[in-house]
N, CA, C and O atoms as CSV, one atom per row, in Angstrom:
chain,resi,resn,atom,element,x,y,z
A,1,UNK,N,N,-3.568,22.115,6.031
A,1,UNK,CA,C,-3.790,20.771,6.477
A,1,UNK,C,C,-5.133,20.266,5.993
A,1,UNK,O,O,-5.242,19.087,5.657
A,2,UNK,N,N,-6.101,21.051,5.942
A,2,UNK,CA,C,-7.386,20.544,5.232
A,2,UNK,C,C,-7.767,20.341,4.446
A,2,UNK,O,O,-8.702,19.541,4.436
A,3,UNK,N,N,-7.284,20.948,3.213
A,3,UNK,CA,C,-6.693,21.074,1.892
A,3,UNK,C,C,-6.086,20.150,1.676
A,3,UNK,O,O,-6.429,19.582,0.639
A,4,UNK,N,N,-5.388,19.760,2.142
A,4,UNK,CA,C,-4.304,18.074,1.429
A,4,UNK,C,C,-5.409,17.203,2.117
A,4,UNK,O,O,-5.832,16.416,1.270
A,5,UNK,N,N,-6.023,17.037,3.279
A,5,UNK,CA,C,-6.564,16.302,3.647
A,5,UNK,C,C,-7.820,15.965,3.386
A,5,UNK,O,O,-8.428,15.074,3.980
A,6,UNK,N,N,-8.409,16.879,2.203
A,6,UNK,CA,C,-10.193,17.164,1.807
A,6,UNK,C,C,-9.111,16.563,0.352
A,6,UNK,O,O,-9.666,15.695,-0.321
A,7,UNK,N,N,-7.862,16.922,-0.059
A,7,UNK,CA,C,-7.613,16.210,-1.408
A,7,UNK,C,C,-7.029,14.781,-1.073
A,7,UNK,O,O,-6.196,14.259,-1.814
A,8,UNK,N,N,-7.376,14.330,-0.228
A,8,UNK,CA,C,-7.037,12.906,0.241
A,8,UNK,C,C,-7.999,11.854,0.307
A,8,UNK,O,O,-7.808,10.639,0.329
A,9,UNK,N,N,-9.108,12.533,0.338
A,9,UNK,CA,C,-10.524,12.002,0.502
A,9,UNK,C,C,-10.859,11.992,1.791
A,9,UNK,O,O,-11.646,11.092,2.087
A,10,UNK,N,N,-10.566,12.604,2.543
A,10,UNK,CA,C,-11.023,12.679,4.103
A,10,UNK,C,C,-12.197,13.470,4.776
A,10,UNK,O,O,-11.772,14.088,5.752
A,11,UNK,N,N,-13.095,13.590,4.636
A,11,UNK,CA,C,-14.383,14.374,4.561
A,11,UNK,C,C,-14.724,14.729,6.005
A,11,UNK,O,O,-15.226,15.852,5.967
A,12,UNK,N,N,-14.676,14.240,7.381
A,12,UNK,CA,C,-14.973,14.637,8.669
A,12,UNK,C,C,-13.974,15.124,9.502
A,12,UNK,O,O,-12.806,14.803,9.281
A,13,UNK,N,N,-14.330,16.013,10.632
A,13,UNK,CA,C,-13.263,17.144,11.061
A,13,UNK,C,C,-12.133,15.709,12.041
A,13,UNK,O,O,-10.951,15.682,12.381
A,14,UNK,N,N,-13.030,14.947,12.148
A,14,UNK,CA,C,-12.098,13.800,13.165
A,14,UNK,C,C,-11.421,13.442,12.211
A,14,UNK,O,O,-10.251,13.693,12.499
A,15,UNK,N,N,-11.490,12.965,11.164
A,15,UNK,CA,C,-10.888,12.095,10.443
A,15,UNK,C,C,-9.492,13.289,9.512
A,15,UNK,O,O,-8.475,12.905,8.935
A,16,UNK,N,N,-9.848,14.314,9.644
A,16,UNK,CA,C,-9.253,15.300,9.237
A,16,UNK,C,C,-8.103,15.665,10.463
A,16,UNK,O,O,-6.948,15.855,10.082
A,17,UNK,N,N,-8.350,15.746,11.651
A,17,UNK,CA,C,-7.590,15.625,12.491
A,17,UNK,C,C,-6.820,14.337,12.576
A,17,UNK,O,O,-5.599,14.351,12.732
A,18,UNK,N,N,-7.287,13.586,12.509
A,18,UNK,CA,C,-6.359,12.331,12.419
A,18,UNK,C,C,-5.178,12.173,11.514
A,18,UNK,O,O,-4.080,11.680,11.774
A,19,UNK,N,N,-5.596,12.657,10.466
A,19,UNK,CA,C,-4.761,12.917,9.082
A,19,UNK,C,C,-3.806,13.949,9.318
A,19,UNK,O,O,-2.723,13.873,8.738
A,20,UNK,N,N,-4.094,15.093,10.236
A,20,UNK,CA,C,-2.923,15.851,10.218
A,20,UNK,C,C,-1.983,15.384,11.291
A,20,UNK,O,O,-0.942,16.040,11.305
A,21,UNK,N,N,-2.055,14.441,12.189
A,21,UNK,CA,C,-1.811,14.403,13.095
A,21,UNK,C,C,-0.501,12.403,12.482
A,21,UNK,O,O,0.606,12.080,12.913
A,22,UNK,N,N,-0.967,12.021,11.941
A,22,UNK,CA,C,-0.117,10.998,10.809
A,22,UNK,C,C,0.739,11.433,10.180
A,22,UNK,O,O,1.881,10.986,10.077
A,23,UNK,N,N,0.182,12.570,9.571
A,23,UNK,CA,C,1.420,13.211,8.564
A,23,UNK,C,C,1.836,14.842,8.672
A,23,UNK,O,O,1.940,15.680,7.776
A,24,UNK,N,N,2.089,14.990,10.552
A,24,UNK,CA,C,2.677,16.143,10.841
A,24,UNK,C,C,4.048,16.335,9.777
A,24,UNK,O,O,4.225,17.130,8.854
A,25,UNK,N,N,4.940,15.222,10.347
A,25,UNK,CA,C,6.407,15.571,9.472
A,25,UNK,C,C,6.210,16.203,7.794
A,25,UNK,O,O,6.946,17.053,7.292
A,26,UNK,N,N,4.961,15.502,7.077
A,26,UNK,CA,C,5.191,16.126,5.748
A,26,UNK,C,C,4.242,17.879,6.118
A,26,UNK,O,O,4.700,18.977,5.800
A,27,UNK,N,N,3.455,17.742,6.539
A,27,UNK,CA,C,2.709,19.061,6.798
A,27,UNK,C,C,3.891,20.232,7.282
A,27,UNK,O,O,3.844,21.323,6.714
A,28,UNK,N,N,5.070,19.968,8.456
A,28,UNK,CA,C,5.536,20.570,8.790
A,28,UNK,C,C,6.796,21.560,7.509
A,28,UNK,O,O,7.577,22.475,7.766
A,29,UNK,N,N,6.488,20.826,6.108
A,29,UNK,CA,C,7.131,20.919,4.972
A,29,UNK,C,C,6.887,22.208,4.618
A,29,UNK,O,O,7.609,22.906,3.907
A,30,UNK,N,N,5.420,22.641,5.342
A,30,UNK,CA,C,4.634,23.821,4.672
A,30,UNK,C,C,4.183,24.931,6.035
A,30,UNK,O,O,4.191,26.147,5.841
A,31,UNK,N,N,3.853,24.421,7.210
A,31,UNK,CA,C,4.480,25.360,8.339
A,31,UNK,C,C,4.505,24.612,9.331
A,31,UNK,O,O,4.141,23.439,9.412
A,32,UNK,N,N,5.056,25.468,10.316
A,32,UNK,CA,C,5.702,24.384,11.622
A,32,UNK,C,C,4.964,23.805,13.329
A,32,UNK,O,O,5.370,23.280,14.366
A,33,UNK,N,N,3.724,24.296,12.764
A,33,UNK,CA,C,2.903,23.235,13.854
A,33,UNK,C,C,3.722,23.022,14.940
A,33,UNK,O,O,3.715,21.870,15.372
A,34,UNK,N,N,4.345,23.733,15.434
A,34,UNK,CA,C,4.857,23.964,16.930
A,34,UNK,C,C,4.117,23.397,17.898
A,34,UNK,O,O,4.733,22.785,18.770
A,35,UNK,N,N,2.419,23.474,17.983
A,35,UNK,CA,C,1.888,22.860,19.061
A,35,UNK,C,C,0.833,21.717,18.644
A,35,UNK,O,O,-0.250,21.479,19.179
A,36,UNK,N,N,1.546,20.956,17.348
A,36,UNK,CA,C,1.198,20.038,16.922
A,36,UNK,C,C,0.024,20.126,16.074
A,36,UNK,O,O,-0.404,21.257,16.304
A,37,UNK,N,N,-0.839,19.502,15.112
A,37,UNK,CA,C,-2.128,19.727,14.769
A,37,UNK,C,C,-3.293,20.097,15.691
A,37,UNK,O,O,-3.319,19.701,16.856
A,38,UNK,N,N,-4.322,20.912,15.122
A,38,UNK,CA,C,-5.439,21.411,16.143
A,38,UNK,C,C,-6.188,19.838,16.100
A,38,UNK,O,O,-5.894,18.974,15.273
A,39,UNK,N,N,-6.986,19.721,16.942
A,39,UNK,CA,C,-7.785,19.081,17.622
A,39,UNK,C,C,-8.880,19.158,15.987
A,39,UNK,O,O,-8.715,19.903,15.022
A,40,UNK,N,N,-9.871,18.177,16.186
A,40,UNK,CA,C,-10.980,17.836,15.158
A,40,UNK,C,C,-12.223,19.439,15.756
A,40,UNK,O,O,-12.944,20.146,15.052
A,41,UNK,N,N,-11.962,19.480,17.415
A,41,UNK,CA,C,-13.108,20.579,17.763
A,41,UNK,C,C,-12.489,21.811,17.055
A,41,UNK,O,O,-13.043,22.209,16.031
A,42,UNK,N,N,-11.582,22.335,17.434
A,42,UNK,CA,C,-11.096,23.277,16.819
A,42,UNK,C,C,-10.585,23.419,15.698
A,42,UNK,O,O,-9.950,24.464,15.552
A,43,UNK,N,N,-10.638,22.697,14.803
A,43,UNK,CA,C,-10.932,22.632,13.051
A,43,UNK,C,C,-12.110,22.931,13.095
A,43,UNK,O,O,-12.252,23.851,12.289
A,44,UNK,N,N,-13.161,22.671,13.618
A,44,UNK,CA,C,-14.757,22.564,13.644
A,44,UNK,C,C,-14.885,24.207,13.567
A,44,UNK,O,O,-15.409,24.864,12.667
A,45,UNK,N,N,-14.336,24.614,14.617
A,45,UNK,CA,C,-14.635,26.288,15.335
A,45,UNK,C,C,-13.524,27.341,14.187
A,45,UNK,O,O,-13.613,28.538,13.911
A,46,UNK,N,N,-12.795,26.574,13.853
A,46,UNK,CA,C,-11.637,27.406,12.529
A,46,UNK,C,C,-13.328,27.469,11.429
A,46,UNK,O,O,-14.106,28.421,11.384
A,47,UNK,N,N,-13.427,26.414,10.834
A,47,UNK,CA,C,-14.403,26.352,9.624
A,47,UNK,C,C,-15.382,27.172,9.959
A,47,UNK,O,O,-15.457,28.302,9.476
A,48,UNK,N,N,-16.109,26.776,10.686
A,48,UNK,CA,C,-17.394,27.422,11.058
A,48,UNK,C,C,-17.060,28.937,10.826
A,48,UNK,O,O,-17.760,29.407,9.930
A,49,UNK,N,N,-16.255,29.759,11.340
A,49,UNK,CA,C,-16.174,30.642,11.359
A,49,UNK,C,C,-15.646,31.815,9.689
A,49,UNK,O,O,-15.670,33.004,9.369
A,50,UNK,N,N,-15.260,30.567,9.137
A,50,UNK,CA,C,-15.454,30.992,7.264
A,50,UNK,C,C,-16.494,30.859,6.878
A,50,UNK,O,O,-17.374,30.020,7.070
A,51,UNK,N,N,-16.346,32.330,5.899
A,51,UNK,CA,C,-17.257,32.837,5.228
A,51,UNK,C,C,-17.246,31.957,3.577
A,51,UNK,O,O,-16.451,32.278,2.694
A,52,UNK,N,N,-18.187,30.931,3.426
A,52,UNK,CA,C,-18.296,29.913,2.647
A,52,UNK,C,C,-17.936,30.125,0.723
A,52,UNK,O,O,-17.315,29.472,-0.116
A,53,UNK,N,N,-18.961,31.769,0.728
A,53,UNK,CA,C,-18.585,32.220,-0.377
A,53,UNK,C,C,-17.276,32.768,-0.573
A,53,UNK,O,O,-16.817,32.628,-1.707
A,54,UNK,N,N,-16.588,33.346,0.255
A,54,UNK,CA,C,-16.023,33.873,-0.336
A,54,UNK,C,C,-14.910,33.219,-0.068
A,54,UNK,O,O,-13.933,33.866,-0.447
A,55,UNK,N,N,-14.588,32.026,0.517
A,55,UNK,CA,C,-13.515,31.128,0.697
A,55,UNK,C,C,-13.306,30.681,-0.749
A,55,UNK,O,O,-12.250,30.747,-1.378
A,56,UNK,N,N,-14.736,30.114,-1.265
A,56,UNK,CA,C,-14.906,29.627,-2.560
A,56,UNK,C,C,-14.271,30.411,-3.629
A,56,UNK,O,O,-13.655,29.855,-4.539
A,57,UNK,N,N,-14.428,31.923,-3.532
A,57,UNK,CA,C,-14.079,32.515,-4.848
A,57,UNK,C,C,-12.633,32.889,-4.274
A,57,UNK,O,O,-11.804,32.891,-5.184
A,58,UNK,N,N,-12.019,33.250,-2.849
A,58,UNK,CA,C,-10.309,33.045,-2.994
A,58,UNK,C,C,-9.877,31.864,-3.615
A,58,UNK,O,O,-9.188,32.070,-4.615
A,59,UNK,N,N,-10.107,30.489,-3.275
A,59,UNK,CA,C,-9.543,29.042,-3.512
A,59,UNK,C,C,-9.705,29.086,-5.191
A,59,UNK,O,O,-8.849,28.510,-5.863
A,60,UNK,N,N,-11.024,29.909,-5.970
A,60,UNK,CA,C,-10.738,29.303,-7.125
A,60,UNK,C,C,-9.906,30.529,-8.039
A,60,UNK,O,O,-9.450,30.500,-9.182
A,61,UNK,N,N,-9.929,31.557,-7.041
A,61,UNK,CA,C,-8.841,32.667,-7.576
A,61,UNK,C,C,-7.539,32.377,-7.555
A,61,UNK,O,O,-6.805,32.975,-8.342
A,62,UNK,N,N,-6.970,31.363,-6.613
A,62,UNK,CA,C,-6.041,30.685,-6.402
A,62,UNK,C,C,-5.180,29.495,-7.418
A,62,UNK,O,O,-4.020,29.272,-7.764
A,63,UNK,N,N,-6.444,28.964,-7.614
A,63,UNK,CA,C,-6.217,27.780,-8.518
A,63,UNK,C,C,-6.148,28.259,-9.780
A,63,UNK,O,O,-5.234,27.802,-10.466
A,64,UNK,N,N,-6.983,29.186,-10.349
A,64,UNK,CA,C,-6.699,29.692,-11.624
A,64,UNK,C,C,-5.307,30.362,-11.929
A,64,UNK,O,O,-4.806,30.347,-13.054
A,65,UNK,N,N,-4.605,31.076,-10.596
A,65,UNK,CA,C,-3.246,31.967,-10.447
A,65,UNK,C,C,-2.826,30.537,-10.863
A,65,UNK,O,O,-3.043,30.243,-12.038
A,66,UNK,N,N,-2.370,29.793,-10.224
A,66,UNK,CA,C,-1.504,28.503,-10.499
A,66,UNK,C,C,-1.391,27.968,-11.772
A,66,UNK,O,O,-0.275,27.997,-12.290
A,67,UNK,N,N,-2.517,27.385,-12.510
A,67,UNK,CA,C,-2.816,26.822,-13.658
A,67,UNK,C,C,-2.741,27.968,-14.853
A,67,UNK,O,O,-2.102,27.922,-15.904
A,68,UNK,N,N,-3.490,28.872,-14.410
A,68,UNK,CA,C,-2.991,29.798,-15.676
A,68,UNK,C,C,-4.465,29.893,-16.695
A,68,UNK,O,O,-4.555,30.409,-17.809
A,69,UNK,N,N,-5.544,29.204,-15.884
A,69,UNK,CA,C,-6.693,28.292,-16.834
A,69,UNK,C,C,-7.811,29.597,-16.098
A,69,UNK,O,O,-7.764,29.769,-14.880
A,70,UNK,N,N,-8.510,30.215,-16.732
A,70,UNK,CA,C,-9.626,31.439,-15.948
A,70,UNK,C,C,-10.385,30.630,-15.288
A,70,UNK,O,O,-10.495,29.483,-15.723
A,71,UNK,N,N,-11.113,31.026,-14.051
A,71,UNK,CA,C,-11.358,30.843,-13.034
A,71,UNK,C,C,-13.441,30.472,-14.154
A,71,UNK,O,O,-14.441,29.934,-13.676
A,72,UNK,N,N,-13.341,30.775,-14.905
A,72,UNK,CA,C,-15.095,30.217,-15.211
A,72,UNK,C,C,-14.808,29.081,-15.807
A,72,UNK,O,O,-15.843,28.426,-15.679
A,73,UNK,N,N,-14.042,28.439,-16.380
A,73,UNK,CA,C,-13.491,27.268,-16.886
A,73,UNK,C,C,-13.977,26.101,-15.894
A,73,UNK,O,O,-13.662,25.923,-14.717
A,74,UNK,N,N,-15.104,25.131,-16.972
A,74,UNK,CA,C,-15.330,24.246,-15.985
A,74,UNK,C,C,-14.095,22.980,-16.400
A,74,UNK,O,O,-14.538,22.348,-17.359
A,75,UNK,N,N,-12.958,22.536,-16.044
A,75,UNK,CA,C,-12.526,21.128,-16.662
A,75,UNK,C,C,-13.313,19.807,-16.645
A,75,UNK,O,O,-13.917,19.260,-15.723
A,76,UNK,N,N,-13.175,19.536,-17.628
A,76,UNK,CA,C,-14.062,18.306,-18.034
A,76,UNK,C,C,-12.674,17.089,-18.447
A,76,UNK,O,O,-11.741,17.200,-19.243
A,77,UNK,N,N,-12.978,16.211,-17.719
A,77,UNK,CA,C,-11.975,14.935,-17.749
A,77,UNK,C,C,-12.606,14.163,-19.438
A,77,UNK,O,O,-13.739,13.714,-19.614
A,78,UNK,N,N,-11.626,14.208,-20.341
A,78,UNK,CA,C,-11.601,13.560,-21.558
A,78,UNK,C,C,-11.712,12.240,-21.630
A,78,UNK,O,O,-12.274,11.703,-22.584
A,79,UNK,N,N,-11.197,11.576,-20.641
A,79,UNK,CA,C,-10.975,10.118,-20.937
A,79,UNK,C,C,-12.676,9.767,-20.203
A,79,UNK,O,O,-12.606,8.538,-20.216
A,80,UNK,N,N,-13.291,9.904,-19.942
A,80,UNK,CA,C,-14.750,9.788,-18.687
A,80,UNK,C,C,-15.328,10.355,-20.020
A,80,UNK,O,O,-16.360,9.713,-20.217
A,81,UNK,N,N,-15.215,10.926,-20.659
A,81,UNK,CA,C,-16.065,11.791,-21.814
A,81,UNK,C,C,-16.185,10.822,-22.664
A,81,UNK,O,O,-17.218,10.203,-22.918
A,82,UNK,N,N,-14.992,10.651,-23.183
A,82,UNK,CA,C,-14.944,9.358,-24.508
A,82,UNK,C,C,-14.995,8.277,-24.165
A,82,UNK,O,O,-14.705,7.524,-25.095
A,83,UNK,N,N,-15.297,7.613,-22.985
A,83,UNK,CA,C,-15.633,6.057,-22.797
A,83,UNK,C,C,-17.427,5.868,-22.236
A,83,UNK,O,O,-18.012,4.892,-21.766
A,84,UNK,N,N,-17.840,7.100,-22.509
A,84,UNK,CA,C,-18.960,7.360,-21.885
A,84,UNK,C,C,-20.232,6.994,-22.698
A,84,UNK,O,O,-20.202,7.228,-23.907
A,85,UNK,N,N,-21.109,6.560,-22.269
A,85,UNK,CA,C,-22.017,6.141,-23.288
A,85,UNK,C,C,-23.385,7.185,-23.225
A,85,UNK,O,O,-23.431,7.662,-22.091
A,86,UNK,N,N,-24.111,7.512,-23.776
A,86,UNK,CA,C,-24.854,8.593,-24.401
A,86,UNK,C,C,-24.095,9.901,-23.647
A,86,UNK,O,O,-24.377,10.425,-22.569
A,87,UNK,N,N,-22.933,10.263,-24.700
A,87,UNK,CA,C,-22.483,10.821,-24.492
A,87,UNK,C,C,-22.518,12.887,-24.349
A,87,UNK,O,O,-21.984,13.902,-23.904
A,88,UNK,N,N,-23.861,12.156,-25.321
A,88,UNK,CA,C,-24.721,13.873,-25.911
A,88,UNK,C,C,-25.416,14.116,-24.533
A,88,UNK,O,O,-25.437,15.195,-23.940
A,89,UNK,N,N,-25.919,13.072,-24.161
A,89,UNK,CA,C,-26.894,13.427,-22.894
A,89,UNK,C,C,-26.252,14.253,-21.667
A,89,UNK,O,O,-26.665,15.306,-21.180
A,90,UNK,N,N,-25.080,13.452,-21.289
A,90,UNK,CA,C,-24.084,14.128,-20.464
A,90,UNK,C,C,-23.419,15.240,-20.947
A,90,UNK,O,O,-22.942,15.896,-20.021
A,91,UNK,N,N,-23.197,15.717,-22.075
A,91,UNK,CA,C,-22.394,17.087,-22.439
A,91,UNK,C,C,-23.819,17.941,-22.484
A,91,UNK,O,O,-23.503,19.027,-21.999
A,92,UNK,N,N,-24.719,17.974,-22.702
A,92,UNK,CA,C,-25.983,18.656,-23.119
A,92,UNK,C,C,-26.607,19.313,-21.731
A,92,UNK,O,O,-27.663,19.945,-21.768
């Protein structure tokens, strides 16, 4: 739920709760929230309690499994590249 909702643009645990709590039916696509979405406090007390690094290096161990692309790979958006003006400055 935080994950679709941090890729939604939703940045605060309220507003993150709110979001799961709008779009239970599609969330329930992926598990079944039986006692509905947690509360914004208890998203708070879920997070807090991850370990920051190493969330970081599962999620991008994750994303690389998916894509197929190694995990040191920075992607760089092409079209932002070539409409970009001093363009050396920004790649450099």
């Amino acid at each position: 739920m935080c994950l679709v909702a941090v890729l939604s643009g939703v940045e605060i645990f309220t507003d993150i709760a709110n979001f799961g709590a709008r779009k239970l039916a599609f969330l329930r696509r992926f598990r079944p929230f039986a006692g509905g979405t947690p509360s914004h406090d208890h998203l708070g007390d879920i997070l807090a309690t991850l370990d920051a690094d190493g969330f970081q290096r599962c999620f991008v161990a994750w994303v690389a499994s998916l894509t197929g692309v190694a995990s040191d790979v920075i992607a760089i958006d092409g079209k932002t590249v070539r409409r970009s003006k001093g363009a050396k400055a920004l790649l450099s």
